[in-house]
N, C-alpha and C positions, 0 to 999 in steps of 0.2 A: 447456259440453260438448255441447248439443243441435245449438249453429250449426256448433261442428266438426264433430258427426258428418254432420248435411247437406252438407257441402262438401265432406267426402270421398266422401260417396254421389254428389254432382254431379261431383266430376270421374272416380270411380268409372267413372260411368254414361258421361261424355262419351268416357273414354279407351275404352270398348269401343265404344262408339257409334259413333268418328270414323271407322275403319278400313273399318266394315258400309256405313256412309253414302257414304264414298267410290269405293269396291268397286259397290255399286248404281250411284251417277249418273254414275261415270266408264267402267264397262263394260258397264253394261246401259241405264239409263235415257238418258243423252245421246247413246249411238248410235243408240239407236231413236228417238230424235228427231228427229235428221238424216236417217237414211233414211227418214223421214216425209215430211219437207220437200220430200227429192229426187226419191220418189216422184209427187210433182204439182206438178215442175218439168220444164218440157219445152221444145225448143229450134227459132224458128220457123225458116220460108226462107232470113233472113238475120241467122241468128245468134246472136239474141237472144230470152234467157230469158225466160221467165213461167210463171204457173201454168196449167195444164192436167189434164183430168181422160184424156188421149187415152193414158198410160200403161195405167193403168188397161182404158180401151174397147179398148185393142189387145186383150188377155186375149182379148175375146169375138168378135174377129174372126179370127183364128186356129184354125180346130176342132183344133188339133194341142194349142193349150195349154188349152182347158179340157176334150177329153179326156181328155190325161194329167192336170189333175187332179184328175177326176172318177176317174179309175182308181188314183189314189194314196190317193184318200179310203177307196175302197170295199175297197184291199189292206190298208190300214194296220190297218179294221175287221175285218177277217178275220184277220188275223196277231195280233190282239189276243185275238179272240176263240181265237183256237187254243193261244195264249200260257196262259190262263185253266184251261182244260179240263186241258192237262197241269199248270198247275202247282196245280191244288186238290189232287189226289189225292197229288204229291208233297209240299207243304207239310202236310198232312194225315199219312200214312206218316212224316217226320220229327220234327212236334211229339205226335203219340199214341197211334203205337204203335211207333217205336224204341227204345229204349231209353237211359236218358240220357247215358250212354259214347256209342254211337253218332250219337245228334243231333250232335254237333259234328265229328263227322269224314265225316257226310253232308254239311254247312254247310260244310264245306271241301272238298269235292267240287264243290258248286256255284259256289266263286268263285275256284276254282282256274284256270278259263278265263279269268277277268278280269284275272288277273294280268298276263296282256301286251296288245297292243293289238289294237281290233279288227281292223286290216289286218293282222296275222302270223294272226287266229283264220281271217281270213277265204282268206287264200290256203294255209291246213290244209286248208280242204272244198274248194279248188282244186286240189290235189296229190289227195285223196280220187277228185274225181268226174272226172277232166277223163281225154279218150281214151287219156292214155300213165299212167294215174294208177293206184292203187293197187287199186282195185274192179276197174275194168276188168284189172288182171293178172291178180286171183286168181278172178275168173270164166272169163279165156280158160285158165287153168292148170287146172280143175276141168272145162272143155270144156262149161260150161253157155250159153254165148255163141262165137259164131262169127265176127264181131268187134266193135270195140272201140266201145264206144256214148258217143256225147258227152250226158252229164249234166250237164252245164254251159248255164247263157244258154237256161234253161226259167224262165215262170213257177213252177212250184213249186218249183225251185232256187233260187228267188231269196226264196221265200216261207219254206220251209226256212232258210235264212240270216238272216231276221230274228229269224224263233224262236228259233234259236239266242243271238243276240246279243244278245235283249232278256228270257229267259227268268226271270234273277236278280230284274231291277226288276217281278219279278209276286210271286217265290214268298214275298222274303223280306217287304214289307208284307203279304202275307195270314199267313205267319209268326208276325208282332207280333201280330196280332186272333186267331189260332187258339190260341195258347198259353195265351190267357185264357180259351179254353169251358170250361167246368166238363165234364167226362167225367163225372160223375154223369149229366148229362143226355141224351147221348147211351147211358149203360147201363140208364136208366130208360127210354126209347123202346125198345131190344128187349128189354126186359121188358114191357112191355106191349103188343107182335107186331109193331111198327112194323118196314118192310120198312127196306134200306138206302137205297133209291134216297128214300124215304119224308122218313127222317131227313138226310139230303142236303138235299132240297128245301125240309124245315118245320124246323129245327134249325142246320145246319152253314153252308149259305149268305146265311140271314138274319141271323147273326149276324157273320159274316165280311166283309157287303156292303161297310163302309166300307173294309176293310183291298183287295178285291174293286177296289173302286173309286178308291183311292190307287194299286195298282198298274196299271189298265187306264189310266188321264190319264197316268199314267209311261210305259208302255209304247207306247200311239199315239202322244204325243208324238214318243217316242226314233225311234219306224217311221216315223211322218209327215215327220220330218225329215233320214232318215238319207241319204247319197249313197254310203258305199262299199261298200254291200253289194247294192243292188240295180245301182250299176255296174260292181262284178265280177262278179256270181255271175249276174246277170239279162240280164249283154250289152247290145248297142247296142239291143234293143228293149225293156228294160226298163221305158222312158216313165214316169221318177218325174220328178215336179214340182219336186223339187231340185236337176235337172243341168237343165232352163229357166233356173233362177235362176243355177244359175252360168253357161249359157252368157252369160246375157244379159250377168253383171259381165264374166266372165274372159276370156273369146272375142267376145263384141261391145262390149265396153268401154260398155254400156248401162248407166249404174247408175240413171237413173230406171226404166227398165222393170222390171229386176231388183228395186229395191226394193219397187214394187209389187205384185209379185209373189211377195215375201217376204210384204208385211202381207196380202194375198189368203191364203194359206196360213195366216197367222196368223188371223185372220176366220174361215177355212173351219173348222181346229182349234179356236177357243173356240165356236163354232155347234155344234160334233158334241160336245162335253163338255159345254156348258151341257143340249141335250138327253140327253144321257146322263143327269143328274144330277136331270134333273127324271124323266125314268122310273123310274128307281130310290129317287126319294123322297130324295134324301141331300143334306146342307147341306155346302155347298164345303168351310167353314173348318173341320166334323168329318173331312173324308175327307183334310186335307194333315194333318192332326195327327201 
């Protein structure tokens, strides 16, 4: 009875195993392998391939590509950080002090946008802000503007548009960590005259950090890598590090520079979250929990 039940645990185990394993090395791990490879494969005078690091050295010889993306780095942290600040107080306002009827139909409020794709949400704030669009009518009809102002292909239209599209993968893991404070604790701090900003600071965000910080690695991530928001909303001078990488594949048919200019961006992102994680004091494998 023992050795059946093991064998069924074994192939239990293999048949849920086989599909996760496959799934990892045939769409994430083997591609990124390859574009490893081709990233410091480079092609000489006449023709012929070998490895080379000059993919790579192009990056630093070009000020247009490690501007843009040093400028990608420094939005992606700002859009995260902006990401944070509104969604404490909403995540916050939903798990304790709604009411429990209502939690779920605020919770569907928030991922009601996600229901279709980013490209229909994103040409919604297109129709919204753009000179013949729906702001600009009802400002020229109210005679508060004289005429029609293009809102559109600004950086903060374009910073605006990541908030929007990345606002869910903040609120709902600080969500999971918030539902667990004990509200004892926070009613025992303004009984004892603790200010709010007080209890925020020594109570609510030390205890949220990990859920804090499950959602800020999601959300840079999602910013740092995004293309169709900063090249719709943010125009031809948008300058994210994403539309490099595609130029380099799609429009210069370059896929070693492009690749290395992929893992460059990967580099750049696991650099800004490993320091992230040490400032914060937080251990990787508690904050993906």
């Amino acid at each position: 009875m023992k050795r059946s039940s093991k064998l069924k645990v074994r192939w239990g185990f293999i048949i849920f195993f086989t599909p996760v394993f496959l799934w990892l090395m045939l769409l994430i791990v083997l591609p990124h392998i390859e574009l490893l490879r081709m990233s410091f494969i480079g092609t000489d005078f006449y023709g012929k391939s070998g490895f080379t690091l000059e993919n790579y050295g192009g990056f630093f010889k070009e000020p247009i590509y490690w501007r843009t993306f040093a400028r990608t780095a420094i939005y992606s942290i700002l859009v995260t950080f902006i990401v944070l600040v509104i969604a404490l107080p909403v995540a916050f306002y939903i798990t304790k002090l709604a009411k429990p009827k209502a939690q779920g139909f605020f919770t569907v409020l928030l991922l009601i946008p996600f229901w279709v794709s980013e490209l229909i949400r994103i040409y919604g704030w297109i129709i919204l802000l753009r000179e013949s669009g729906v702001i600009n009518f009802v400002l020229l009809k109210l005679h508060l503007i004289k005429q029609p102002y293009e809102m559109l292909y600004h950086d903060a239209t374009m910073i605006m548009g990541l908030v929007y599209t990345s606002m869910l993968f903040m609120v709902v893991p600080i969500m999971g960590v918030m539902e667990s404070l004990d509200n004892a604790l926070i009613e025992a701090a303004y009984d004892l005259g603790a200010k709010k900003l007080a209890i925020w600071r020594k109570i609510i965000i030390p205890y949220c950090t990990p859920g804090i910080m499950s959602g800020s690695i999601i959300v840079f991530m999602l910013v740092l890598g995004s293309y169709l928001t900063p090249k719709l909303m943010g125009g031809k001078n948008a300058l994210w590090f994403t539309e490099q990488i595609y130029n380099q594949i799609i429009i210069y048919f370059n896929w070693n520079q492009g690749a290395a200019f992929g893992f460059l961006l990967l580099l750049m992102s696991s650099i800004i979250i490993f320091i992230a994680l040490k400032l914060t004091k937080q251990e990787f494998t508690k904050v993906i929990k």
